[in-house]
Every structure is written in structure tokens, then in C-alpha cells.
C-alpha positions in Angstrom: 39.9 49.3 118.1 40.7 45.9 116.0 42.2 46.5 112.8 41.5 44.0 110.0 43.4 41.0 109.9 45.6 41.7 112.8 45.3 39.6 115.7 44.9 41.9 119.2 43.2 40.8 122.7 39.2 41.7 122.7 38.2 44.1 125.6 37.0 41.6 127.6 40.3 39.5 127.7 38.7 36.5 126.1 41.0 36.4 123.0 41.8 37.7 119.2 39.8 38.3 116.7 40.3 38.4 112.8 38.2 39.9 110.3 37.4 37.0 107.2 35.8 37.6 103.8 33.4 35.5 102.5 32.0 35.2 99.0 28.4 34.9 98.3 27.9 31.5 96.5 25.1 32.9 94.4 26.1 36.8 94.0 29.6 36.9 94.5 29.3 39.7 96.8 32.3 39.8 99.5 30.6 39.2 102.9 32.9 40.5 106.1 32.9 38.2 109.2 35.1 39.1 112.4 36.3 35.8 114.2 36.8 35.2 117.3 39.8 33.0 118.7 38.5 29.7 120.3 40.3 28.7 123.3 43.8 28.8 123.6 44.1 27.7 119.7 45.9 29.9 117.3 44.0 28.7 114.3 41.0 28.1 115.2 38.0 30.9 115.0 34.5 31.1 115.4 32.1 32.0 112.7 28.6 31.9 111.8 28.6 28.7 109.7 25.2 30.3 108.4 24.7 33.3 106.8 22.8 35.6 104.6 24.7 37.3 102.1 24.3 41.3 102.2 23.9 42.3 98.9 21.4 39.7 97.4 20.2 37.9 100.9 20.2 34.3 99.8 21.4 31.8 102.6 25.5 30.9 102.6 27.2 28.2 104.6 30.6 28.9 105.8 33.6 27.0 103.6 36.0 25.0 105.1 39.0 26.5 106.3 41.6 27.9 105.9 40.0 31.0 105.5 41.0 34.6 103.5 41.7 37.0 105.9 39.9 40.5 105.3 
């Protein structure tokens, strides 16, 4: 079970993951993203760098980081 904003191993052994929130640049709306851990980096997490925002649906790009954690 991964908890929000806790780091843990994935099932597969293929590294953490950490929930983000992301705010809808046309709504507001907090969008929920879990990354996952790239490599052997600490810091660095894979997310969609698209995506549609699930209250209103209009198109988002992902911000730079550093990102909020959920």
C-alpha cells in the first residue's frame, strides 16, 4: 500500500514513489499525480508532463520542479 508522500519500494522492486499535487492552470482544481523514482536519483520523479485536469478537462503541462508533495 503507498501512503502519500512517503517514499516506500514499488512491488516490483523498481523504486519509490511519491504522490504530487498539481494545480489546474485554468480551474484551480488540485490534480493528484503519483511519481515514480527515476534511477538511482533521490530527487528525481517521473510524471506526465501533460495532463488534463479532472474537474474542468482543459490540457495542463507539468511546472518545473521542485514539486508539492500530496
Amino acid at each position: 500500500m503507498r501512503v502519500p508522500g512517503i517514499l516506500g519500494p514499488d512491488r516490483r522492486g523498481e523504486g519509490g514513489w511519491v504522490e504530487f499535487v498539481f494545480d489546474c492552470g485554468w480551474c484551480e482544481g488540485d490534480n493528484y499525480f503519483v511519481g515514480k523514482q527515476v534511477g538511482f536519483w533521490v530527487d528525481k520523479w517521473e510524471v506526465p508532463s501533460e495532463w488534463e485536469c479532472r474537474f474542468c478537462g482543459e490540457l495542463n503541462s507539468t511546472p518545473d520542479p521542485p514539486w508539492t508533495e500530496a
